[in-house]
PAZAPA-4460 file (N, C-alpha, C; in steps of 0.05 Angstrom, whole numbers, plus 32768, in hexadecimal, padded with zeros to 4 digits):
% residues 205
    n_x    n_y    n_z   ca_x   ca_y   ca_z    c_x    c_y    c_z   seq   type   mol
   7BCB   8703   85F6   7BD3   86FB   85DB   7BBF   86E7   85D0     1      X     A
   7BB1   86F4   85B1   7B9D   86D4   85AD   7BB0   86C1   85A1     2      X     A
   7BA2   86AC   859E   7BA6   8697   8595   7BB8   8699   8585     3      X     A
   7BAA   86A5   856B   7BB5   86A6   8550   7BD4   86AF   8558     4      X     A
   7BD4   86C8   8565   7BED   86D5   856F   7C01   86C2   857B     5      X     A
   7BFE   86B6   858D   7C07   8697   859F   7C17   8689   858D     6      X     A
   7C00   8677   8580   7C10   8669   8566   7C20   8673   854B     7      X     A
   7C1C   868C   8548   7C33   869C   8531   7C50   86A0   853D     8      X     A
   7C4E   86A4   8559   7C5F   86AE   855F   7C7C   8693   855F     9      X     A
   7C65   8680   8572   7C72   8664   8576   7C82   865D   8558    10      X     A
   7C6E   864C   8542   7C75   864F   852D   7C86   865E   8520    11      X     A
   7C8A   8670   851E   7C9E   8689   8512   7CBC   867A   8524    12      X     A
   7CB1   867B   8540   7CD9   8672   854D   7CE2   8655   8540    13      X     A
   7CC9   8646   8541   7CCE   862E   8536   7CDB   862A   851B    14      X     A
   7CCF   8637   850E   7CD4   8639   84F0   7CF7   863B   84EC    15      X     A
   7CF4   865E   84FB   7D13   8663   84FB   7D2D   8650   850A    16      X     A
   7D29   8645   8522   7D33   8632   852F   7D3F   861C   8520    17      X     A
   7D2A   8617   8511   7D30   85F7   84FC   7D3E   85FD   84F0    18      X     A
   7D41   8617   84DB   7D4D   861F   84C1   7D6A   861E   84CF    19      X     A
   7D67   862F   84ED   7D8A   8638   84EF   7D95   8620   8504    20      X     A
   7D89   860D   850D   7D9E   85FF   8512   7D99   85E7   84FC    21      X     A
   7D8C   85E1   84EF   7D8A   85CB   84DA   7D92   85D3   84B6    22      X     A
   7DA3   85EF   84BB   7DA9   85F7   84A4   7DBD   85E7   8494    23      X     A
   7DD0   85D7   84A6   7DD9   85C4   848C   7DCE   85AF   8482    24      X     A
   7DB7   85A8   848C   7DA7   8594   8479   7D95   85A3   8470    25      X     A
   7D8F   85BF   8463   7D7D   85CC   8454   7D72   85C4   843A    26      X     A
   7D8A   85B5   8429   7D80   85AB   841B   7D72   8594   8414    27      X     A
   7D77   857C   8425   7D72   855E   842F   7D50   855F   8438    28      X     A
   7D44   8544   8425   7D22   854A   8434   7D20   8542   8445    29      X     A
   7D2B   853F   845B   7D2D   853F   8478   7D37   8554   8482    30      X     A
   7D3A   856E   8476   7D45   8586   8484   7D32   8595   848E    31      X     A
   7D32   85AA   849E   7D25   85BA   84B3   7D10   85C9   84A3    32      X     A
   7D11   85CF   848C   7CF1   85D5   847D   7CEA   85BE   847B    33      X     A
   7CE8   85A4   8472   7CD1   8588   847D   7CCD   8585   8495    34      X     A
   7CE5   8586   84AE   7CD8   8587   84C4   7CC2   85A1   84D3    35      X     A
   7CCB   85B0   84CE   7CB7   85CC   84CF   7C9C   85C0   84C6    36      X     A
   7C9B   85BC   84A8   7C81   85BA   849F   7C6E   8598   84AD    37      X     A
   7C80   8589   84B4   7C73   8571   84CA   7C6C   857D   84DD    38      X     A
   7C79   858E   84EF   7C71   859F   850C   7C57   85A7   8503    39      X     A
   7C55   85B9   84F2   7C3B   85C3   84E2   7C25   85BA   84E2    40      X     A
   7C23   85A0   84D3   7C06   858D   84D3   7C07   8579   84EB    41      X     A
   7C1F   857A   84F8   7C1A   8568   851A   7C0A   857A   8528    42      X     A
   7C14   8598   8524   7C01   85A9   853D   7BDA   85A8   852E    43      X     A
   7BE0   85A9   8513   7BBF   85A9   8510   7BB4   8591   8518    44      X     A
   7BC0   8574   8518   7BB2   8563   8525   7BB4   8569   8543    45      X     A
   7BC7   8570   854E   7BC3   8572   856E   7B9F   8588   856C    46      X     A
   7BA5   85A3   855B   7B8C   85AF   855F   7B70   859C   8557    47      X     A
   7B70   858A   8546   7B56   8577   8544   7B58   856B   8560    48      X     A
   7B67   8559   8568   7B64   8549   8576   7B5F   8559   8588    49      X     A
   7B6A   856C   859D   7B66   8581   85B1   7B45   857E   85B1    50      X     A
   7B33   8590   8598   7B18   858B   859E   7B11   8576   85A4    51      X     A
   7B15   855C   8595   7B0B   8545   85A4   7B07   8541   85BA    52      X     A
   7B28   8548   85C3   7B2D   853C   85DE   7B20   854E   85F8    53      X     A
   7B16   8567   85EB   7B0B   857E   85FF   7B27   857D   860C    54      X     A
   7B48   8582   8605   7B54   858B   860E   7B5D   85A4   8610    55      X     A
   7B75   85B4   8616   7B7C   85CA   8611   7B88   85D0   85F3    56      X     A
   7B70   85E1   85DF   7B82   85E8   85CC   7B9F   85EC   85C7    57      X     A
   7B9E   8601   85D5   7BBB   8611   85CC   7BC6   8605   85D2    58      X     A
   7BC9   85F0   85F0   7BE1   85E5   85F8   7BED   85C8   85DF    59      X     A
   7BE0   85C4   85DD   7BDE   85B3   85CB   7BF2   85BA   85AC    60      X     A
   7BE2   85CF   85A1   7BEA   85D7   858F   7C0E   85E7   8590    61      X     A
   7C11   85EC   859E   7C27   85F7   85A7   7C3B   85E0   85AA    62      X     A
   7C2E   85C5   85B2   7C43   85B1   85BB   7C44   859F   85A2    63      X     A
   7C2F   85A8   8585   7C37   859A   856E   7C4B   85B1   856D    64      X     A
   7C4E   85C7   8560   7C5C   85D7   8555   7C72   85D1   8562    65      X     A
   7C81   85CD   857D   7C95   85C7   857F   7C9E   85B3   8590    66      X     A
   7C97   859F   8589   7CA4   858A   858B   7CBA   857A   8583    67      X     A
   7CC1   858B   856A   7CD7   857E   855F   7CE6   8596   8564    68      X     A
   7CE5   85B0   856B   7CF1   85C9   8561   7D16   85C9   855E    69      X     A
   7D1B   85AD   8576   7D3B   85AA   8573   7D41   8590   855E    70      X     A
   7D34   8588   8552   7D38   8573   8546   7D55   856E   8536    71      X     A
   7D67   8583   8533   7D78   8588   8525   7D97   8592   853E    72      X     A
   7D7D   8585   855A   7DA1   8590   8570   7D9A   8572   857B    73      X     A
   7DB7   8570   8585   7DB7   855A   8593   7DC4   8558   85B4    74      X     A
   7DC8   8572   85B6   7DC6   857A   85D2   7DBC   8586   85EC    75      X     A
   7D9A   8589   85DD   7D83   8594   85E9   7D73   8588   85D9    76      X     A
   7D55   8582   85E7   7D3E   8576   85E9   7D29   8590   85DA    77      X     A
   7D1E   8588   85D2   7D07   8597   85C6   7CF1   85A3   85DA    78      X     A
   7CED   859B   85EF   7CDE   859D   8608   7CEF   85B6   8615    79      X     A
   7D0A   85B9   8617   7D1F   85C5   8621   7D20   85E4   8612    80      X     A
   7D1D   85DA   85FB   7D25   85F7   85E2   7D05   8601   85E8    81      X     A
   7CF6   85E8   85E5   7CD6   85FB   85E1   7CCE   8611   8603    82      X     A
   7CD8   8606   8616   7CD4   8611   862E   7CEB   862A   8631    83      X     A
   7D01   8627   8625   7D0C   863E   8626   7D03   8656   861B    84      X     A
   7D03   8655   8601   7CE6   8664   85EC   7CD2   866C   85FF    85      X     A
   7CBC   8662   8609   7CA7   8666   8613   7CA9   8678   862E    86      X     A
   7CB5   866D   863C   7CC9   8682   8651   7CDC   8696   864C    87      X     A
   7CE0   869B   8636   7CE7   86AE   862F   7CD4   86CA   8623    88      X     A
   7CC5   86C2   861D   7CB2   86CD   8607   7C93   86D0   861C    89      X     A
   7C9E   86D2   863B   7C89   86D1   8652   7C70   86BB   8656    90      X     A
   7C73   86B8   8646   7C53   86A1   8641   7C4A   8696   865C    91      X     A
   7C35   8690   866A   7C2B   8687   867D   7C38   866D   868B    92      X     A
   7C41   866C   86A1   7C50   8657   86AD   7C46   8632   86A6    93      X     A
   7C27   8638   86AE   7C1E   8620   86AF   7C16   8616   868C    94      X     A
   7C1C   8630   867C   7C16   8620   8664   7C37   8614   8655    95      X     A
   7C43   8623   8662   7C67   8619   8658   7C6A   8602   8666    96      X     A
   7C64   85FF   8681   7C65   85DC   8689   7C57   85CB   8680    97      X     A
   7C35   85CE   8672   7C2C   85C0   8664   7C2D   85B7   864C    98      X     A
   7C3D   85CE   8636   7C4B   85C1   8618   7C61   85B3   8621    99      X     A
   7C7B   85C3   8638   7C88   85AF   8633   7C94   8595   8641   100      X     A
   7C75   8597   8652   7C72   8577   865B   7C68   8563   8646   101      X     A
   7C57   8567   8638   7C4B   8558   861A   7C61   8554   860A   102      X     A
   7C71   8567   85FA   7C8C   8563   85F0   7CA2   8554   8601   103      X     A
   7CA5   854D   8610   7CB9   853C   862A   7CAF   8527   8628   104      X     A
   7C98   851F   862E   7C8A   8503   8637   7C84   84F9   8626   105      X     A
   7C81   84FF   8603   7C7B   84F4   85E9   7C88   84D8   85EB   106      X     A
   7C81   84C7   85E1   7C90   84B3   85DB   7C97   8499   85ED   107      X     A
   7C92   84A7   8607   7C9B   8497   8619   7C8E   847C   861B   108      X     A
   7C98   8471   862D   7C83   8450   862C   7C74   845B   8646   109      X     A
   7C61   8448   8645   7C3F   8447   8655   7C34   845A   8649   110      X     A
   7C20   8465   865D   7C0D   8477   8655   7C18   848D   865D   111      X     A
   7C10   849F   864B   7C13   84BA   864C   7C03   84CB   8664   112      X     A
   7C0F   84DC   8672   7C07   84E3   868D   7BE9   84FA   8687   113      X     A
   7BF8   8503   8667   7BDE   8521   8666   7BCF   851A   864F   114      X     A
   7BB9   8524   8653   7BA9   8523   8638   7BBA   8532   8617   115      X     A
   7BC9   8546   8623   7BDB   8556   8613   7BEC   8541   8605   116      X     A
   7BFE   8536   8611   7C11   8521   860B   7C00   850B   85F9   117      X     A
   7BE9   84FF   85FA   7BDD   84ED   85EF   7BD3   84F9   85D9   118      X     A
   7BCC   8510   85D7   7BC4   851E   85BB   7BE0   852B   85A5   119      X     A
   7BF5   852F   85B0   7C10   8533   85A8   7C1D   8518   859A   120      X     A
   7C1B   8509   85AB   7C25   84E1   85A3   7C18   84DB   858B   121      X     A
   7BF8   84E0   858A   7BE9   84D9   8576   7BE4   84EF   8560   122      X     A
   7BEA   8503   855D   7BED   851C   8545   7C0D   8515   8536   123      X     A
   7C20   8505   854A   7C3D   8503   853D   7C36   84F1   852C   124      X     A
   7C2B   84DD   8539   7C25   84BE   8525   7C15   84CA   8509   125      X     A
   7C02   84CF   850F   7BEE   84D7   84FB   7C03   84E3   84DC   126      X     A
   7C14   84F4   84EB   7C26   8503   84CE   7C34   84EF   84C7   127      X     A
   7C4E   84DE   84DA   7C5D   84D2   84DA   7C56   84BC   84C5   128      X     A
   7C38   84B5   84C5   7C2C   84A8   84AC   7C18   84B3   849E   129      X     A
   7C1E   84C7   8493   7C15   84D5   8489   7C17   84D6   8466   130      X     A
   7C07   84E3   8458   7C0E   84DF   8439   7C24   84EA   842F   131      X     A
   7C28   8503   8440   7C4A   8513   8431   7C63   8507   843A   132      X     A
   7C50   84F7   8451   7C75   84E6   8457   7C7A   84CD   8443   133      X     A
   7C67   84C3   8439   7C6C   84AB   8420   7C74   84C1   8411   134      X     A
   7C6B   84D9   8406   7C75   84E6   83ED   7C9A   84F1   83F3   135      X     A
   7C9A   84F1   840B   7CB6   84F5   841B   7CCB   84D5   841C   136      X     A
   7CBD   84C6   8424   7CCF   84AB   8421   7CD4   84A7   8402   137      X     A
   7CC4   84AC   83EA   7CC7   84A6   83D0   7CD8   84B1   83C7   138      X     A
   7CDF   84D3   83D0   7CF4   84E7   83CC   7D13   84DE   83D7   139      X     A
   7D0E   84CB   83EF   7D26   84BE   83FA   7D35   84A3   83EE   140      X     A
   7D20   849A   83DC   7D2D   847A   83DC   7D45   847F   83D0   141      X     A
   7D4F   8467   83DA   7D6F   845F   83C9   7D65   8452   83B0   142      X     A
   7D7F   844C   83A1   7D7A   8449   8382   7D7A   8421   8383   143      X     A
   7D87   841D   8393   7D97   8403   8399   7D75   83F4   83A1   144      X     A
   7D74   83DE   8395   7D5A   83D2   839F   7D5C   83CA   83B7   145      X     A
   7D78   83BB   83BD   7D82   83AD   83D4   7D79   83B8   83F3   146      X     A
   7D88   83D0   83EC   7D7B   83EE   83FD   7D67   83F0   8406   147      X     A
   7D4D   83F7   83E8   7D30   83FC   83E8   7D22   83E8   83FD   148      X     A
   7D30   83D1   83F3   7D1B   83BD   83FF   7D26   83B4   842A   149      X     A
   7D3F   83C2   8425   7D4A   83C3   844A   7D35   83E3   844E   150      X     A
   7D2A   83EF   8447   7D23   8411   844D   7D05   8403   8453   151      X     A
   7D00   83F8   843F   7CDF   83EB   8445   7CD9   83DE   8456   152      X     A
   7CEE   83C4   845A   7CE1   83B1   8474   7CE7   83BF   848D   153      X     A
   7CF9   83D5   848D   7CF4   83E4   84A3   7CDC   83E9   84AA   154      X     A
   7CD4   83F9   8493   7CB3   8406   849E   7C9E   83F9   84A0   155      X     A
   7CA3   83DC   8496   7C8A   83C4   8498   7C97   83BD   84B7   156      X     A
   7CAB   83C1   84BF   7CB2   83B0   84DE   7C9F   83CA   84EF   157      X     A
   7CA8   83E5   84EC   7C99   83FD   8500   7C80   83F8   84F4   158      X     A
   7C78   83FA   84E9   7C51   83F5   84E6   7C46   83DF   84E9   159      X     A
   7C59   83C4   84F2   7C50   83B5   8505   7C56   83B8   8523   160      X     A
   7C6C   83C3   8527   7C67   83CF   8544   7C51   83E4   854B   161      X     A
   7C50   83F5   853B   7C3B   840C   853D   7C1F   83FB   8543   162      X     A
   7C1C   83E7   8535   7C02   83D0   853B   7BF6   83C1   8554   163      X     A
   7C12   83BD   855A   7C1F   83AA   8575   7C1F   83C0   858F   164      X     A
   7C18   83E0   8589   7C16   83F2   8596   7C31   83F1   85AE   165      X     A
   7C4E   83E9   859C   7C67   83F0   85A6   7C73   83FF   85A3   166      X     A
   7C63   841B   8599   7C6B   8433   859A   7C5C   843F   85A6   167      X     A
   7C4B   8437   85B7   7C2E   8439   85CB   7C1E   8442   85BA   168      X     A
   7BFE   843D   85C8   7BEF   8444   85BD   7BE0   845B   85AE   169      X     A
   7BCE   8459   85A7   7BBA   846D   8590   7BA8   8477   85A2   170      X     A
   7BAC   8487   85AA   7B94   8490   85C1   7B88   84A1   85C3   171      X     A
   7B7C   84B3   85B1   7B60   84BF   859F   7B4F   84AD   8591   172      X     A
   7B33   84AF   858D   7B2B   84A0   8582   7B2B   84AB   8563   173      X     A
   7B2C   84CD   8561   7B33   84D3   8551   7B4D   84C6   8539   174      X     A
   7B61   84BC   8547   7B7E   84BE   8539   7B79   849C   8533   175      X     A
   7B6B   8492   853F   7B67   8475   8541   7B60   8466   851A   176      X     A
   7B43   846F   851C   7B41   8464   84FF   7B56   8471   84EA   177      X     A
   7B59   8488   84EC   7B69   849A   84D7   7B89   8487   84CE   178      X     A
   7B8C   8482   84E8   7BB3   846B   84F2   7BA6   8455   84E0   179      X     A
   7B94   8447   84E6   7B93   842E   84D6   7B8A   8428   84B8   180      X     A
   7B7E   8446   84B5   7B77   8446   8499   7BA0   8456   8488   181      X     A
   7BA9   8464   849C   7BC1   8469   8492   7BE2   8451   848C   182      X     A
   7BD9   8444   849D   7BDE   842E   84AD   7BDF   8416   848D   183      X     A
   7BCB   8416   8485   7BC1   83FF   847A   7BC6   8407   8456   184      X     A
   7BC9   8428   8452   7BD3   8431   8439   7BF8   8433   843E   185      X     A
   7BFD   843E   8452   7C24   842D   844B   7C24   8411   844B   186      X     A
   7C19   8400   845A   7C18   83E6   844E   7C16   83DA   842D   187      X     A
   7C04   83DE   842B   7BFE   83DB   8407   7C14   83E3   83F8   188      X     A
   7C15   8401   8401   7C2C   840C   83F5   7C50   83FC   83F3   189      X     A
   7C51   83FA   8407   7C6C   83F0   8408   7C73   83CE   8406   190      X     A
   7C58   83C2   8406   7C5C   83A1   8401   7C5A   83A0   83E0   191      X     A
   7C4B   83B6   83D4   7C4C   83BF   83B5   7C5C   83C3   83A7   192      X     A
   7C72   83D6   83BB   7C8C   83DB   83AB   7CA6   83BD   83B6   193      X     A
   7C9C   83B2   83C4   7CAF   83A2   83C6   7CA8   8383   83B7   194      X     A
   7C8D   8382   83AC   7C83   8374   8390   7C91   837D   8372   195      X     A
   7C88   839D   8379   7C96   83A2   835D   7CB1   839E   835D   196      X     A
   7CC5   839D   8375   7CE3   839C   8375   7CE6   8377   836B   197      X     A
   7CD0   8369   836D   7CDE   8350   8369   7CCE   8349   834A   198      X     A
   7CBB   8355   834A   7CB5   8357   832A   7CCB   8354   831C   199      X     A
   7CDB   8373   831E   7CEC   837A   830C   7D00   8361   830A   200      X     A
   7D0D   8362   8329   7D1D   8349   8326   7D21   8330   8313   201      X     A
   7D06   8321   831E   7CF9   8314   8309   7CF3   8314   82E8   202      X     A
   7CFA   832A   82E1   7CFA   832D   82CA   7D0C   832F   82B2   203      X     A
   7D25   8337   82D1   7D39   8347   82C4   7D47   832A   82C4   204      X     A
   7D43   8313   82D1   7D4C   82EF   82C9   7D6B   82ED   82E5   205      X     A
***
């Protein structure tokens, strides 16, 4: 099977997976077409970073595409659904233990055991602050300022942990500058809108 073949196929279950168990939030921009389309540009950064890292493409790419694929169950693991898929669909033993060891071990604290897993950690971040997710948080705000400004110091508290590398570290050198230049535009951004929230205030007496 090439490549191309590999990842259509992956993708295509993915796609469908999200839609049918995340079909009652279909309409919500947090529903399984936004998550789909995050899986999407996480696996193209796993494929940049992969060359960097002289790791394994495909494995890589396979473990952006589904890493979230259960995101919408809460009684199976994404690592679980993705290895059932993959074992199902014959795929090579040692490459089904290697996506869905990367998808398993994401997130975890210390260091990441595989180069896979460290390029997976750092392709999530990369979207997770990404430009369509501000165009996605703007689609979400509440109307209530009170709200706006509890939604914001949230994300000023995670992007000082993200700093404080308490969501562990950045570990491409690739993903590195890209995080802090991403890093440093939600900042602006959201200490901006929470100027303009006290502007108004201020004005309004």
């Amino acid at each position: 099977m090439s490549s191309l073949d590999l990842f259509g196929k992956i993708s295509s279950f993915v796609e469908t997976h999200l839609l049918e168990t995340g079909k009652e939030q279909v309409a919500s921009p947090m529903g399984p077409r936004s998550v789909f389309e995050h899986s999407l540009r996480v696996s193209f950064w796993c494929w940049r970073l992969a060359l960097e890292m002289h790791a394994d493409v495909s494995t890589c790419v396979a473990a952006g595409l589904l890493h979230d694929v259960s995101y919408f169950e809460s009684a199976v693991s994404s690592a679980e659904t993705a290895r059932n898929f993959m074992e199902k669909e014959m795929f090579k033993r040692e490459f089904v233990a290697a996506v869905a060891h990367a998808i398993e071990n994401r997130g975890q604290h210390g260091k990441p055991k595989t180069v896979e897993t460290k390029i997976l950690e750092d392709a999530n971040k990369l979207d997770e602050f990404g430009y369509l997710k501000l165009l996605l948080f703007a689609k979400t705000t509440p109307d209530s300022f009170t709200q706006l400004e509890g939604e914001i110091n949230s994300l000023l508290m995670e992007i000082e942990k993200l700093e404080k590398s308490e969501h562990g570290e950045t570990w491409t050198s690739m993903a590195k500058p890209r995080m802090q230049a991403q890093i440093g535009l939600y900042r602006n951004f959201l200490k901006g809108l929470l100027e303009e929230i006290e502007n108004t205030r201020t004005t309004m007496g």
